[in-house]
N, C-alpha and C positions, 0 to 999 in steps of 0.2 A: 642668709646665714651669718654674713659678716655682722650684718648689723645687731643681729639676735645676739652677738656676741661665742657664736658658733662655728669656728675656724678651719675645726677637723670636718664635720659636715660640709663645708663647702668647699673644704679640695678634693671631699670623695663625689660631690656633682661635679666639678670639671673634669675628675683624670684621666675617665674615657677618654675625652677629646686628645688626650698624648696618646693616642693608640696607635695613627701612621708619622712616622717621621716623616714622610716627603710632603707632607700638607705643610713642612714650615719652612719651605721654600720660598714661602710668599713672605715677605715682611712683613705685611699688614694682618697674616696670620698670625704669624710670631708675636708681634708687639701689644696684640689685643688677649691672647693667652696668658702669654706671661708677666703680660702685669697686670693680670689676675693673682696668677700664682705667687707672684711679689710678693702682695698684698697676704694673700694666705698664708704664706710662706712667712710672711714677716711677724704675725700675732704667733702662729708654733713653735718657730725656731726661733726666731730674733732678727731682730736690724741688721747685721752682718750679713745674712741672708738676704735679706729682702734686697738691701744697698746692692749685692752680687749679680742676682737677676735683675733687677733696673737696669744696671748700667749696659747685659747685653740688650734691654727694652730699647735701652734709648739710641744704642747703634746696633743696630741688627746686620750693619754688613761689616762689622768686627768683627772677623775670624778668631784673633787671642780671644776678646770680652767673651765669644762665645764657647769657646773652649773649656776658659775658666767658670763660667757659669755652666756648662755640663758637667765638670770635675764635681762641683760642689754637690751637684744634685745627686751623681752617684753616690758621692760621699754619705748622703743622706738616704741613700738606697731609694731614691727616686728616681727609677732608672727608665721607665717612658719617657719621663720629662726630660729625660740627662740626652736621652737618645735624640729627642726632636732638636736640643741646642746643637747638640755633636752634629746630627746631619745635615743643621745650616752651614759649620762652621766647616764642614767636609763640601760644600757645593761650593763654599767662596774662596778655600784652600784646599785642593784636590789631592796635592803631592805634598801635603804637611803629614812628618810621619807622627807626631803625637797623636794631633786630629782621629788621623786613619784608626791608630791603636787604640785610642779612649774610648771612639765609637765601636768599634769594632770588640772590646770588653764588654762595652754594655749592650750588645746586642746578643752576646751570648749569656749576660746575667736575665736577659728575657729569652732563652733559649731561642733566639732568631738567628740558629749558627747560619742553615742558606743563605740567610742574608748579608751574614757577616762576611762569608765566601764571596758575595756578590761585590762588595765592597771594596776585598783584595785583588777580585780579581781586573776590577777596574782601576788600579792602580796602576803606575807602568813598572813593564820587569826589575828595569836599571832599580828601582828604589825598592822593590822585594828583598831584589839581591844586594843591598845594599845596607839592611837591617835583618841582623838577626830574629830578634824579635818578630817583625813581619814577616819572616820566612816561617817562623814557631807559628805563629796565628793561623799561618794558610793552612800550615798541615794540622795542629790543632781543631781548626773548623773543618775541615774535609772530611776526617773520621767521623767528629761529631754528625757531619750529613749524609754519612754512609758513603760516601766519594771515596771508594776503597783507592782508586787507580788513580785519581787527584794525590790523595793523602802518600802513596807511596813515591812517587813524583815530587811530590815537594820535600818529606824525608830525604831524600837522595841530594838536595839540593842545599842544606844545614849545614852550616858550616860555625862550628862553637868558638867563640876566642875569648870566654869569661868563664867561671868557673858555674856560674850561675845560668850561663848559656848550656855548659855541659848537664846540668841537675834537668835544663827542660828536652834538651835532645836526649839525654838517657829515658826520662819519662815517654815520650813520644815514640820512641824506639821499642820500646817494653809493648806499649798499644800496636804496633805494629808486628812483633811476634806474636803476641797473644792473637791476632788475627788470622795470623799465617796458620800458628797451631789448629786452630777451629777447622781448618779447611778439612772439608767431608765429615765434619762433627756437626756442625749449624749451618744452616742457609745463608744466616749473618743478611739478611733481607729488612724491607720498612716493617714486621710482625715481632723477628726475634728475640724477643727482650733479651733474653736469658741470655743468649750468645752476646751480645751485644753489651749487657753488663759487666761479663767477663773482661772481655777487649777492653773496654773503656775504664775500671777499676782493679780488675783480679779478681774482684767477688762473688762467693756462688748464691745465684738465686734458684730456690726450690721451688717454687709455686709459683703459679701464672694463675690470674683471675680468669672464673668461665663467663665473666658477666660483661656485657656492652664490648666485644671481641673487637665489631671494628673501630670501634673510638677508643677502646681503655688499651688494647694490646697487652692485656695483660697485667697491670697496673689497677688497683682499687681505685677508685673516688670518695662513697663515705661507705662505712663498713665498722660493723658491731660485732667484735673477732668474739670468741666462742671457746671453751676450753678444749673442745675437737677439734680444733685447727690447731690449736697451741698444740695440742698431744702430737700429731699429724707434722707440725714442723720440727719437734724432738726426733722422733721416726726417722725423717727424712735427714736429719740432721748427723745422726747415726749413721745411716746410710754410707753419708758423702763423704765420713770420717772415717768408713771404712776402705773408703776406693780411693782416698789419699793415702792412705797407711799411717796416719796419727793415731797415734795411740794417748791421751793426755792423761795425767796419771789422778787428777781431781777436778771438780768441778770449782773455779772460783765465781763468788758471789761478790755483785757489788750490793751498795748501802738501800736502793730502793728498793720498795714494798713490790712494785710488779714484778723485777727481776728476781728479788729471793721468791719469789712466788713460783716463777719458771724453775729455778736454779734447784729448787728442791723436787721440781717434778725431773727434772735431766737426772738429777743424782740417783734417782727409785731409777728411773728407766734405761740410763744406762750403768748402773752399779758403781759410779766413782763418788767418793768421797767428797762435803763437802769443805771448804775455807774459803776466809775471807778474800775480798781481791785487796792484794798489794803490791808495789811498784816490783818489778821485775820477777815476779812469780808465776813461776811457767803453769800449765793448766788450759782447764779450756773456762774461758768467762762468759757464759750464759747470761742474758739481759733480753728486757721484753724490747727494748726500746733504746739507743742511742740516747737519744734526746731526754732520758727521763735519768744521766747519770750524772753525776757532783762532776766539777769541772777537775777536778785533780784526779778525779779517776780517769778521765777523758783523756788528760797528758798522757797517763800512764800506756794507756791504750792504743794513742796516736802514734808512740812508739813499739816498732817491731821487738816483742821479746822473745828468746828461743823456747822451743816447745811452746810456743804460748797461741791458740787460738780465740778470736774474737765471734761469737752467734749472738746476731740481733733479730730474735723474730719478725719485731715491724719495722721499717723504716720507711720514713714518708720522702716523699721524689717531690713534691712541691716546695718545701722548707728543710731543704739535707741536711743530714748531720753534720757531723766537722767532717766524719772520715768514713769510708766502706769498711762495715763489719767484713771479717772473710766470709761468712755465712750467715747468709740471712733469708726469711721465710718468705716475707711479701712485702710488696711496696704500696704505700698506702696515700690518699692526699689527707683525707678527715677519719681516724679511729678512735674505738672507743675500746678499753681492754674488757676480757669477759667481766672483770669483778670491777666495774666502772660503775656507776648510774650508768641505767639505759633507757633509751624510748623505746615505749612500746603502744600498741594499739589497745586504747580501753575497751574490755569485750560488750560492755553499757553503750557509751557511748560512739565507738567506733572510729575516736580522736586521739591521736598521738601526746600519749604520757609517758610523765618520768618515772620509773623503775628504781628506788631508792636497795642497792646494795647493801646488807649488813655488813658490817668491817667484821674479819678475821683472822686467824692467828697465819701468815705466809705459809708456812707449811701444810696446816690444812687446806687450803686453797690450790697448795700444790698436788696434795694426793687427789684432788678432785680430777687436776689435770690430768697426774696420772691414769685413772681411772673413767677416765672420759671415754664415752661410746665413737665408735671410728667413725669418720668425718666422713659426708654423702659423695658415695664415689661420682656423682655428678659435679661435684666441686673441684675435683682434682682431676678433671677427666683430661685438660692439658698436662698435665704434668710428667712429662716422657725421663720415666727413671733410669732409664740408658742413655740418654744424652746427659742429666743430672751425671751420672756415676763416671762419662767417658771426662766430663768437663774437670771433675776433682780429682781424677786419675792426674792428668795434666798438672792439677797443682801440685803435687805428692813429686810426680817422678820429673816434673822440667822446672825449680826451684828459680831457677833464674826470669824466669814470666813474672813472677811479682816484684812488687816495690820493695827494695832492698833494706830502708832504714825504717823507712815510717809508711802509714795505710793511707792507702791513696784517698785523692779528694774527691767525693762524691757526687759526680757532673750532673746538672741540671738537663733532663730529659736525653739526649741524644739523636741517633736516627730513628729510633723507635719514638711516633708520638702520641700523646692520650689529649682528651680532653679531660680540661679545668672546670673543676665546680667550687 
């Protein structure tokens, strides 16, 4: 591929090979990988790079060289690869606290919090307790790994003396009532998504997938949403607005086609008015989708306004948004909106084709949603509307469970896991 003058194909034939960190304990592993990856690294990105990882090539039992060369690669969101430099540079500096911390980040930007656990807990106490920071990560990954009785243990053990230490111990401490709260509401088990995304953001999720139970947990993989479902999360969304006791006095719209699409079926279904979204206008902001809104609305959003509610129908868990909507319908990896191009199965030939969408006017699209036939109660058959209604009760009447200034940040998987397609 290099030679073909094909760079980006040939770092996606090696990446697998970054898949275990402990395989580059060997030198001779390391230094035949990555300068590979050099070399690839060097035609994408540039000389800067390539110079970076050479130099850990060429000493592989340079703990700094390999530090600095994992910095870079997270930097570059090439976080296997970051992972494998960090956990050389974690076996030849064991009690280095950057080392510990840098790996221990990127192990959880690949959602490997156990492992990141594992990592701390191989540390020794003296130097736990000796960084704040390290003491945030343990209990940070603890919760992450469902390590309820770890995660309050090490809470207890936090001790703030920055101002910025206080912002991650407030944070952590909020994950830890919103836990306590659940008790006899969720299981908070390896299944619970729903409980479990509460604790770990404040966000309520309505729907739980019925498909592939023991590998998705609830979580979509690819998925072609449907205007019954869209109607079905309006519903539920109502619902959950009723057992907080919000009452928002309009619906704000943002600027994209799928959200005025939603926004105008919320406004028929639940009777409030529509307006534009603008900075500090309370309301509730219906959106199909996080990721499909202008970045200046996204500010606006990321911060907490009064009276102001945030509903994201889909949000994807493999590529998260900046921030947790308060409420949102389902978690998705691969979606496609109903009024999207879609594949469908030729009735001729019996081969999957594209479904060309005619464009129309937001509004009609929205009364279609409106007016959508109710969604197969087989689809919703998880979906336990008294746990839903006991969870948003909570956020209505214990105000202090959520994030105070701004929406929390939307953690890569948790204790709940799915499989990846």
């Amino acid at each position: 591929h290099l030679r073909a003058g094909a760079p980006q194909e040939a770092y996606t034939t090696i990446h697998t090979a970054f898949a275990e960190p402990a395989a580059f304990e060997s030198a001779e592993v390391f230094a035949v990988w990555f300068a590979l990856l050099a070399r690839i690294g060097g035609r994408i990105v540039g000389a800067d790079f390539e110079g970076l990882v050479q130099y850990a090539v060429n000493d592989p039992d340079n703990a700094e060289a390999l530090f600095h060369c994992g910095y870079e690669l997270y930097e570059q969101q090439l976080f296997a690869e970051a992972s494998c430099a960090l956990w050389r540079a974690w076996r030849l500096a064991p009690t280095n606290v950057m080392i510990i911390s840098e790996l221990v980040v990127t192990l959880e930007a690949l959602g490997e919090n156990r492992r990141a656990c594992d990592v701390l807990a191989s540390t020794p106490q003296a130097i736990i307790d000796g960084d704040f920071y390290l003491g945030y990560l343990c209990a940070f990954n603890a919760v992450m790994s469902g390590e309820i009785r770890l995660f309050f243990e090490r809470v207890r053990q936090l001790t703030p003396t920055t101002d910025e230490h206080g912002f991650l111990q407030r944070r952590i401490e909020r994950m830890g009532l919103r836990l306590q709260a659940l008790d006899g509401i969720c299981p908070l088990d390896e299944r619970d998504l729903r409980g479990w995304h509460y604790v770990l953001t404040g966000g309520l999720l309505s729907h739980l997938s019925p498909y592939g139970v023991e590998a998705m947990n609830g979580r979509y993989g690819y998925i072609q949403d449907t205007e019954s479902r869209c109607r079905y999360g309006l519903e539920s969304l109502a619902s959950q607005l009723e057992a907080i006791g919000a009452q928002p006095r309009q619906i704000l719209t943002p600027v994209g086609f799928s959200s005025r699409i939603l926004a105008h079926a919320a406004s028929d279904l639940l009777g409030l008015p529509l307006a534009p979204l603008a900075d500090e206008e309370s309301g509730l902001v219906v959106c199909y989708d996080l990721q499909t809104l202008e970045i200046r609305e996204l500010e606006w959003l990321y911060r907490r306004g009064k009276e102001r509610w945030v509903f994201a129908h889909a949000s994807c868990w493999t590529t998260p948004p900046p921030f947790t909507p308060d409420l949102t319908t389902l978690l998705y990896q691969h979606n496609r909106a109903p009024w999207d191009d879609h594949l469908v199965l030729d009735p001729e030939t019996g081969m999957p084709t594209e479904r060309r969408t005619a464009r129309r006017d937001a509004a009609e699209i929205g009364r279609l949603v409106r007016d959508a036939k109710a969604v197969d109660p087989a689809e919703i058959a998880r979906d336990d509307d008294g746990t839903r209604r006991s969870i948003a009760a909570l956020v209505g009447s214990r105000p202090e469970l959520a994030e105070p200034e701004t929406r929390s940040s939307f953690w890569l998987v948790g204790p709940v896991r799915s499989n990846r397609f």
